[in-house]
C-alpha positions in Angstrom: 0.0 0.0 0.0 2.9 2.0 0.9 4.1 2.4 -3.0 0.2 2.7 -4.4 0.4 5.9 -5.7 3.4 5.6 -7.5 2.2 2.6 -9.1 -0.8 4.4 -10.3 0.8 7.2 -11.4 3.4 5.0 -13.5 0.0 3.5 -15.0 -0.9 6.5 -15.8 1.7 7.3 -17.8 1.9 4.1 -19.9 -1.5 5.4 -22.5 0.5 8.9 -22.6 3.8 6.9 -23.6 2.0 5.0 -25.9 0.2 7.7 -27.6 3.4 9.2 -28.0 4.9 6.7 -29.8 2.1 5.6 -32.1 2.3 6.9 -35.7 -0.7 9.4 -36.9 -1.6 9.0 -40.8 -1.2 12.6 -42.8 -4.7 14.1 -42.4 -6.1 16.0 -45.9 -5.8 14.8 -49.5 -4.3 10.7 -50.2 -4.0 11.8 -54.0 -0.6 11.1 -55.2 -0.5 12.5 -58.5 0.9 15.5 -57.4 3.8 16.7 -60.0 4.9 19.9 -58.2 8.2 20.0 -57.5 9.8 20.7 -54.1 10.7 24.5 -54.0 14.6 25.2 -54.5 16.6 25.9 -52.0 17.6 29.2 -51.1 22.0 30.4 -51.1 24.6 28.0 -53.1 24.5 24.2 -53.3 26.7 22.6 -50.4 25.7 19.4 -47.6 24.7 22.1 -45.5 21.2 22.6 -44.4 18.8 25.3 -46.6 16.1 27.2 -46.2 13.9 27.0 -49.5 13.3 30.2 -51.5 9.8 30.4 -50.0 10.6 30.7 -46.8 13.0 33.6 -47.3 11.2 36.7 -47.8 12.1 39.0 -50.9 13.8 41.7 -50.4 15.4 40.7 -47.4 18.2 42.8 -46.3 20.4 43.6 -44.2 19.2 46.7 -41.5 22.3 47.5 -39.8 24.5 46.2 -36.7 22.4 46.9 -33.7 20.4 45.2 -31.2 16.7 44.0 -33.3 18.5 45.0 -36.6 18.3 42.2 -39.5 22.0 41.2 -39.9 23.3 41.8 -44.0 23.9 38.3 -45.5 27.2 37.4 -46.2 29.2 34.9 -47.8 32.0 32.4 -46.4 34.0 29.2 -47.2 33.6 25.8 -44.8 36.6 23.7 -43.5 35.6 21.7 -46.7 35.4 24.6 -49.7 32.0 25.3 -50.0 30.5 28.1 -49.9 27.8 29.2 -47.2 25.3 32.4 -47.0 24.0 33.5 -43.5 20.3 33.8 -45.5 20.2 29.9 -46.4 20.2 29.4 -42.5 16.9 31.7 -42.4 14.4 30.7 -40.0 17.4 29.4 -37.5 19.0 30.3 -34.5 22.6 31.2 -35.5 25.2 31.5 -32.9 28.5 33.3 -34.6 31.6 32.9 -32.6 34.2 35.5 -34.0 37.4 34.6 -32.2 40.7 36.4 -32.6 44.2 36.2 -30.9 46.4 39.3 -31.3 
């Protein structure tokens, strides 16, 4: 009796567990005729991951350097030669660590 209410709570759990784990079929429209093709994805082809051109908006641009300002896109080269634009991370949180030794 002593350990009841744990056991019930552990019980309790199990449906919550399960429901969790279960797969849900995609609700909406089973026709698989569709011939759209994915949209392209935004900044220049590398492994790394994009944002598409949709989610991007036009005319995004840079605002300035401040606090709440939209940062200007820029351009760089990986440890592996490919090229990488801050915009094709859009939607992301981006954590730039500028190191320098003097």
């Amino acid at each position: 009796m002593k350990h009841l209410g744990w056991i019930l709570l552990l019980l309790g759990a199990i449906p919550l567990v399960l429901a969790a784990c279960t797969t849900v079929p995609p609700s909406g429209d089973d026709d698989d005729d569709d011939d759209s093709s994915p949209p392209a994805d935004y900044g220049p082809e590398n492994s790394w991951w994009h944002a598409t051109v949709d989610d991007v908006p036009d005319g995004l641009a840079g605002t300035g350097w401040g606090t709440g300002d939209t940062a200007y896109n820029f351009t760089l080269v990986d440890q592996f030669g490919d090229e990488l634009e801050l915009y094709q991370f859009y939607g992301l949180v981006i954590v730039l660590d500028l190191f320098t030794e003097w």
